[in-house]
PATORMAR-641953 format. One record per residue (C-alpha): residue in three letters; y negated, z negated, x negated. Coordinates in steps of 0.1 Angstrom, whole numbers, padded with zeros to 4 digits, always signed. Layout:
! PATORMAR-641953
AlaYZX;...
***
This chain:
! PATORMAR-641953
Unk+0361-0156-0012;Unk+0327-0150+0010;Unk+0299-0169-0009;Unk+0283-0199+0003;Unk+0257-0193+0022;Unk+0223-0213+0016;Unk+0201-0233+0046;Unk+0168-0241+0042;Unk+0139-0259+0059;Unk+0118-0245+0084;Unk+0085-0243+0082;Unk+0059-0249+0053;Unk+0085-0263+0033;Unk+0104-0238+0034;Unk+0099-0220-0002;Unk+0093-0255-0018;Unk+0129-0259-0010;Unk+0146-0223-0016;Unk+0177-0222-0032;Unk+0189-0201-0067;Unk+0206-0179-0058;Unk+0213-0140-0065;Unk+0188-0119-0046;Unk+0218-0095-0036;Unk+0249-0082-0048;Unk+0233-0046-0050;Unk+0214-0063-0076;Unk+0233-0047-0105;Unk+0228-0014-0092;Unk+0191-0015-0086;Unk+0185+0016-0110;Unk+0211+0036-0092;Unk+0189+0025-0058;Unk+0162+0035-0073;Unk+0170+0070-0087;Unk+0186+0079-0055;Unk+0150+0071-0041;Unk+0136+0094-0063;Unk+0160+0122-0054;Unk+0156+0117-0021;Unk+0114+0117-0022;Unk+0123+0153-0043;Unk+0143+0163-0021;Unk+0121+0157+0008;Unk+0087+0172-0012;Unk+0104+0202-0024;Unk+0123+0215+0005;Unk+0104+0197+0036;Unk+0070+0194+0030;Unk+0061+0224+0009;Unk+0090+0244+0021;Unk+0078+0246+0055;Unk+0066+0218+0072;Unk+0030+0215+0060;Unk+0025+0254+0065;Unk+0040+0249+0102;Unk+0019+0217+0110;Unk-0015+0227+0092;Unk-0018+0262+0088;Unk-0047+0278+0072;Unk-0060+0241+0067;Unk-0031+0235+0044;Unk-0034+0267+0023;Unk-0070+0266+0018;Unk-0064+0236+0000;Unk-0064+0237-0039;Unk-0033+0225-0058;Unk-0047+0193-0064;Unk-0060+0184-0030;Unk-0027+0198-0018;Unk-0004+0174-0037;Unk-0029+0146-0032;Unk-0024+0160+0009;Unk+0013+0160+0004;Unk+0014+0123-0016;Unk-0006+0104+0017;Unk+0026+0120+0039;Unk+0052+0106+0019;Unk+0033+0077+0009;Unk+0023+0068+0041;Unk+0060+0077+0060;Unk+0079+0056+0032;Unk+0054+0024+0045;Unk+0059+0029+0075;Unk+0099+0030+0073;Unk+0095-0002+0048;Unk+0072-0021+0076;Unk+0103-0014+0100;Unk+0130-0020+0082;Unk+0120-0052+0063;Unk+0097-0069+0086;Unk+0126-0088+0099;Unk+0143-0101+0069;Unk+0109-0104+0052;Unk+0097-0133+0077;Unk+0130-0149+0077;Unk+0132-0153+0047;Unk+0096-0161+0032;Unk+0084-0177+0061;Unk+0117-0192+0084;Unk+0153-0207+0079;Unk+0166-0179+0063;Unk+0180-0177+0025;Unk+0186-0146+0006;Unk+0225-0143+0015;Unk+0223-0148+0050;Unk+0238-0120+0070;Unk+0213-0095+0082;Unk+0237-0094+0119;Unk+0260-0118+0128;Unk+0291-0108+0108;Unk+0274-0081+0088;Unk+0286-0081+0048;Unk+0244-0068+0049;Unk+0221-0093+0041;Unk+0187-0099+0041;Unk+0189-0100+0003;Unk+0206-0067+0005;Unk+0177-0053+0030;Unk+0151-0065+0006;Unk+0162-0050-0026;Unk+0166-0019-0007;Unk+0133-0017+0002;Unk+0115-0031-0031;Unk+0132+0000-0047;Unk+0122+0023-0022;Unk+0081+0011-0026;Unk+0088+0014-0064;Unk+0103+0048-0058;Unk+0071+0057-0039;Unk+0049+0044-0065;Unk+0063+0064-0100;Unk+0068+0092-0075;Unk+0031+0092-0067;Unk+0020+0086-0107;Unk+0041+0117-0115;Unk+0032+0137-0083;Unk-0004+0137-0083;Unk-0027+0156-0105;Unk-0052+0125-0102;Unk-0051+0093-0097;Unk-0081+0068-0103;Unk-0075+0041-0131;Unk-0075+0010-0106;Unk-0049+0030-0085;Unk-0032+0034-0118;Unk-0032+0001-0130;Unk-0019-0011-0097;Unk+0012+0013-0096;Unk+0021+0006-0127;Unk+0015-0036-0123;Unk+0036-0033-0089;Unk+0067-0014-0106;Unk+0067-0036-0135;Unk+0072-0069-0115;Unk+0094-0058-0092;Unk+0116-0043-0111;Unk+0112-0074-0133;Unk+0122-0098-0111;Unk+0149-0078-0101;Unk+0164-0084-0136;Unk+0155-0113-0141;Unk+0179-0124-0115;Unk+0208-0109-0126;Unk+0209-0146-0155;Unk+0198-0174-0131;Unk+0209-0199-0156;Unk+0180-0192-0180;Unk+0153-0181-0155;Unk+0148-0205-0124;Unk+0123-0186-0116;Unk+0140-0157-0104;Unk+0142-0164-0067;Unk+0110-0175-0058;Unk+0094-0148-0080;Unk+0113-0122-0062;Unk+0100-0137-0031;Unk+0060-0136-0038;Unk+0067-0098-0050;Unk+0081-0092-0011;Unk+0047-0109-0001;Unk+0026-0088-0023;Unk+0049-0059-0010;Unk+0044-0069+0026;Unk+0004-0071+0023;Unk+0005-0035-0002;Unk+0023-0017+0031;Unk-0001-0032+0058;Unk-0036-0030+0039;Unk-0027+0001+0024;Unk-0009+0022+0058;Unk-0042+0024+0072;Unk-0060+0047+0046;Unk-0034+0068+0042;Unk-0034+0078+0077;Unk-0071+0072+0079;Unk-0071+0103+0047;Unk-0049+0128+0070;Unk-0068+0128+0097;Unk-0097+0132+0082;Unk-0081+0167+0068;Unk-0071+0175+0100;Unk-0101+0165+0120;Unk-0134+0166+0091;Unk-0158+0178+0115;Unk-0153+0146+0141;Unk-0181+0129+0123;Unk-0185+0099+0152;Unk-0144+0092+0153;Unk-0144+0096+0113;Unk-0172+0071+0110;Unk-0151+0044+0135;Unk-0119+0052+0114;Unk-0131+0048+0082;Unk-0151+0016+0098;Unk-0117+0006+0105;Unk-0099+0015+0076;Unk-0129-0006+0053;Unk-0125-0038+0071;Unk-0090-0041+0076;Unk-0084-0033+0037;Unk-0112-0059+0029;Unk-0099-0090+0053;Unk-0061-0080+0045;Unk-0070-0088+0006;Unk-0082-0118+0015;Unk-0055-0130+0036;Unk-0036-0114+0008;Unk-0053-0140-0016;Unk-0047-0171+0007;Unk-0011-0166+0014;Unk-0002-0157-0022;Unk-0020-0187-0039;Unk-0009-0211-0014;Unk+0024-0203-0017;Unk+0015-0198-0057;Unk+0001-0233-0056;Unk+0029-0253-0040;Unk+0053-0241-0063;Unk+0027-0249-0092;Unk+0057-0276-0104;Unk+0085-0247-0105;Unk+0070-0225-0124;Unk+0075-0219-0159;Unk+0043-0216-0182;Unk+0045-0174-0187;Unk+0047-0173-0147;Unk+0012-0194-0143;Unk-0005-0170-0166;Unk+0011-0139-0153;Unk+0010-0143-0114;Unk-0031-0147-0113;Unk-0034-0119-0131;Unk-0012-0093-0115;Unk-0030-0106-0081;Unk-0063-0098-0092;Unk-0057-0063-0102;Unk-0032-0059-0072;Unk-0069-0072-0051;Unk-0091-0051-0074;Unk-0075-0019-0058;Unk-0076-0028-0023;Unk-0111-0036-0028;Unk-0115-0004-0045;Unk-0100+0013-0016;Unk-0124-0008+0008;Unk-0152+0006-0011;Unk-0149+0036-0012;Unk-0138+0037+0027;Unk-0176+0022+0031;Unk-0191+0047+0013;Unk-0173+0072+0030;Unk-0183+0056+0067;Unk-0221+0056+0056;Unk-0220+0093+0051;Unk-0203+0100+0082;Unk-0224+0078+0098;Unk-0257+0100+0077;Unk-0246+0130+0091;Unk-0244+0120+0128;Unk-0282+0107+0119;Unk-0287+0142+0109;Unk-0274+0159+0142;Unk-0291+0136+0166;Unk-0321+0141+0147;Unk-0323+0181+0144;Unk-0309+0176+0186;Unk-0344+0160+0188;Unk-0362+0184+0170;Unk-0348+0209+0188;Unk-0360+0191+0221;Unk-0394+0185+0203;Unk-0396+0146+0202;Unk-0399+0145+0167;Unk-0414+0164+0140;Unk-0391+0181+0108;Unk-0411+0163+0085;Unk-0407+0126+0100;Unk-0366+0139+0107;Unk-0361+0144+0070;Unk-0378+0116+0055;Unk-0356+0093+0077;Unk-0322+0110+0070;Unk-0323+0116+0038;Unk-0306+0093+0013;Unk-0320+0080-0020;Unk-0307+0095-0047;Unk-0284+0068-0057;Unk-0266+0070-0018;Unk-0263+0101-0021;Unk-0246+0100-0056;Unk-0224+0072-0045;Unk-0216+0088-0009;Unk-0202+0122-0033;Unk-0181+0103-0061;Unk-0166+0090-0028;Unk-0155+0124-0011;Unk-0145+0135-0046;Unk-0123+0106-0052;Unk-0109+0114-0017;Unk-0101+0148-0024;Unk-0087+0144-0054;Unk-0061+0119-0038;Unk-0074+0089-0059;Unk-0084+0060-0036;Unk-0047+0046-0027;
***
């Protein structure tokens, strides 16, 4: 017998007045999804990307590359290409189902046995593939970045589990759904840098397009966190009543470390930007030296940083190439 299948209000209301139910019927076999993941990412690093591909596409820019800049190199492809597939894939079933009339066991097609339950899971196991695939990948990783990783796989999978004996946790549902929104805001905020990081591999030398990417890349990761922060405690807030006492300690937590990475990331994007922005200072002004509008004296004592910039501008490019701001 098909199950029921659950309506809901539209609008605001909407998650005030979800139903508990099962997030999928693929719920069961969430560690199978999620080793297949894993496989898969192998698969994809081993015989793809440092087969062939990255020799093909990059050359003598690839293989002058140490192991750990390399693997860091490597981690922002797959990182960034698993995101991207996520954003596609789940953007539809994502908004129905957070944000619209749309319950976890609807049908993602009309007469599909797929649902956006189904969908979902999928893809929480895939960003949690991406993530312990990254922590054993790299050779380093910064603490936040760390922390973060870790936080996100714990929840998820969590939640997950938690669903599987709706009886004695009511919170399963909705938890499950705040975890798509902190996925959902993870893939945009985060999508950016990763391709904002390859290019500047590819292209290091394009100081004035650098400096408007990583412009870019810092303000987008900064005002994504905060519209992170709204949406989650609003929808954190409104079901203040549902929650159960370990989920109102928990949730607040996880968000600010979640936050203290992305603004980790925006940071160290800024720092980045000002030193592109330092060198472009430092061609324009040896241009006019060159031209004889200014002395070398008077160029140098306006181009050059304090001490502490400079410091701050070189734990950023190290941090870079070592693979550790995402």
């Amino acid at each position: 017998m098909a199950p029921s299948i659950a309506h809901h209000v539209k609008g605001d209301g909407h998650i005030q007045h979800m139903a508990l139910i099962p997030i999928s019927k693929l719920a069961p076999f969430s560690m199978l999804i999620l080793s297949i993941v894993l496989v898969i990412l192998f698969l994809i690093k081993q015989f793809i990307f440092e087969g062939f591909l990255m020799r093909r596409l990059y050359k003598s820019m690839y293989t002058s590359l140490d192991d750990t800049a390399r693997r860091g190199f490597i981690n922002h492809h797959i990182a960034g290409g698993t995101k991207a597939l996520i954003l596609v894939v789940a953007v539809y079933p994502f908004i129905r189902v957070a944000f619209r009339d749309g319950a976890l066991n609807t049908p993602y097609a009309k007469g599909s046995p797929v649902t956006l339950g189904d969908i979902l899971l999928v893809c929480a196991q895939l960003l949690v593939g991406m993530y312990i695939f990254e922590l054993i990948y790299r050779n380093k990783i910064s603490p936040i970045s760390s922390m973060h990783h870790i936080g996100a796989i714990i929840v998820t999978q969590a939640a997950i589990a938690i669903s599987l004996d709706l009886a004695k946790e009511p919170d399963a549902t909705v938890e499950f759904i705040l975890c798509t929104v902190w996925g959902a805001f993870d893939i945009v905020c985060e999508l950016i840098p990763h391709i904002a990081i390859i290019i500047y591999r590819i292209y290091p030398n394009s100081h004035l397009f650098l400096s408007r990417l990583f412009l870019f890349a810092c303000i987008s990761t900064f005002f994504g966190t905060i519209c992170e922060t709204i949406v989650i405690f609003y929808l954190f807030g409104s079901l203040w009543n549902q929650w159960q006492i370990a989920f109102k300690v928990v949730t607040p937590l996880l968000h600010c470390a979640f936050s203290a990475t992305q603004i980790h990331g925006s940071r160290i994007f800024y720092l980045m930007w000002r030193k592109q922005i330092r060198i472009l200072a430092e061609e324009a002004k040896a241009f006019s030296c060159e031209k004889g509008n200014v002395s070398i004296g008077e160029t140098l004592n306006e181009v050059t940083p304090s001490a502490t910039e400079e410091k701050k501008e070189h734990i950023a490019v190290v941090e870079v190439q070592a693979g550790g701001i995402i």
